[in-house]
C-alpha positions as CSV (number, residue, x, y, z in Angstrom):
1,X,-67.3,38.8,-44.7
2,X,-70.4,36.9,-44.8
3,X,-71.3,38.3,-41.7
4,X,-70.8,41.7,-42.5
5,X,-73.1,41.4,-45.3
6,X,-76.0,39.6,-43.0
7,X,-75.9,42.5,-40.5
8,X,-75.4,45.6,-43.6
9,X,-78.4,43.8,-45.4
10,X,-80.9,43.7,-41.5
11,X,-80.0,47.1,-41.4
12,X,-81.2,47.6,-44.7
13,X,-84.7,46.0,-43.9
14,X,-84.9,47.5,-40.9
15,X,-85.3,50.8,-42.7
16,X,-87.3,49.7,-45.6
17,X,-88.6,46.6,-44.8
18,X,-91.8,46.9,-47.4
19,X,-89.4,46.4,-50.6
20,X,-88.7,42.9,-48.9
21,X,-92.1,42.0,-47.1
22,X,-94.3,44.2,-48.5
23,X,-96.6,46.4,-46.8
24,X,-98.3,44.2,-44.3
25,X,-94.4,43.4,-43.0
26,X,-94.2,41.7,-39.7
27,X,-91.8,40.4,-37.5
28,X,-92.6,36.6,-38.7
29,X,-91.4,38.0,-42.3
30,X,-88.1,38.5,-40.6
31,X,-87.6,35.8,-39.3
32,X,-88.3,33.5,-42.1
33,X,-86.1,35.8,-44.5
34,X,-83.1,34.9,-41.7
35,X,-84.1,31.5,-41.4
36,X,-84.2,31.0,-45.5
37,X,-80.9,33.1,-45.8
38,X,-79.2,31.3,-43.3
39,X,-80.2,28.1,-44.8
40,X,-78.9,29.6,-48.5
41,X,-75.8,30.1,-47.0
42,X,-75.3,26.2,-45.9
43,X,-76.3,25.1,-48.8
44,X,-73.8,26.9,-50.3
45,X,-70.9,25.6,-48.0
46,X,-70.4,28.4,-45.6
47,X,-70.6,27.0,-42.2
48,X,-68.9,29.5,-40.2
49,X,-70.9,32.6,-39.9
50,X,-72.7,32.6,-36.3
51,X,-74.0,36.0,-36.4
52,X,-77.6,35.3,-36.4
53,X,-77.1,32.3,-33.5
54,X,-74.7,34.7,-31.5
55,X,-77.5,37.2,-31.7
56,X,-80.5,34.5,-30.3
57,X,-78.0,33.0,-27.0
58,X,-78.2,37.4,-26.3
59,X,-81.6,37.8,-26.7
60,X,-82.0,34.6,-24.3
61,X,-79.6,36.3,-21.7
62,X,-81.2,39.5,-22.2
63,X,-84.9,38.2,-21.5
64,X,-83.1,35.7,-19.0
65,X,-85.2,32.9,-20.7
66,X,-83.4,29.8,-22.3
67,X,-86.1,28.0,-24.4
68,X,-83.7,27.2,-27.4
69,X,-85.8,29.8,-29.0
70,X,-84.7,32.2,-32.0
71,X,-84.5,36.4,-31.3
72,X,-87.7,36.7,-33.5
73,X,-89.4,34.1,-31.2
74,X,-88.8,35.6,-27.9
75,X,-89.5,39.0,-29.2
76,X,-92.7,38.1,-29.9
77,X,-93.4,36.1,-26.7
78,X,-92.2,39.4,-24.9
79,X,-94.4,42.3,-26.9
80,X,-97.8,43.2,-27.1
81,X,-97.8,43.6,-30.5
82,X,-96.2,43.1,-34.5
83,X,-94.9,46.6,-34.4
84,X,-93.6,46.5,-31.5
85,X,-91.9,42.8,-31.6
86,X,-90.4,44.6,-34.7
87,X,-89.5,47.7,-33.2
88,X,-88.2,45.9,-30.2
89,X,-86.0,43.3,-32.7
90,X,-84.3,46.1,-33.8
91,X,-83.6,47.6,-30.8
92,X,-82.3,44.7,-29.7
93,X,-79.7,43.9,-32.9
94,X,-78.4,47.3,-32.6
95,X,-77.4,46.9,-28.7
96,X,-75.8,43.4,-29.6
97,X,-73.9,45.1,-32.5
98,X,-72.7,47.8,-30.3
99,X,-71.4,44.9,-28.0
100,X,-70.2,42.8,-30.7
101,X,-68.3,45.6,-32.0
102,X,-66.6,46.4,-29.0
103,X,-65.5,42.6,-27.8
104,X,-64.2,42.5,-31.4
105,X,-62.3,45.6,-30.8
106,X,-61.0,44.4,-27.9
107,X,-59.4,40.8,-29.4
């Protein structure tokens, strides 16, 4: 459940991402909004939702670089610029959905 609202609400901010960040939005923004949310969510007593962590160990396997970094991190280290780490972010969370979809599917 808690899941499906992380990803529904990314999506969200992906395509209006200046009612959450503004109009200067970057990819830092992001990652600070998953990092508070995240934390929100512990606070709250909901330890079980690994969406965000699944998504950073295939970001890691997709650069091929295991630095204990997060997605937004490596993004960044891997782009030449904030509109592109963005772009790229995004490109990336909808691949991992599409495989995350289908290794659910296949349980």
């Amino acid at each position: 459940m808690y899941e499906q609202n992380i990803i529904k609400l990314l999506l969200f901010i992906e395509n209006k991402p200046f009612l959450f960040f503004g109009d200067d939005y970057s990819i830092m923004d992001l990652r600070h909004f998953c990092t508070g949310y995240m934390l929100c969510l512990r606070d709250l007593g909901i330890t079980n939702v690994h969406i965000l962590s699944d998504f950073d160990d295939y970001v890691a396997r997709y650069y091929g670089d295991f630095l204990s970094l997060d997605a937004c991190s490596y993004v960044i280290l891997k782009t030449e610029s904030e509109d592109a780490a963005f772009n790229k972010y995004y490109e990336l969370f909808h691949s991992f959905l599409e495989q995350h979809q289908q290794s659910d599917g296949s349980k």
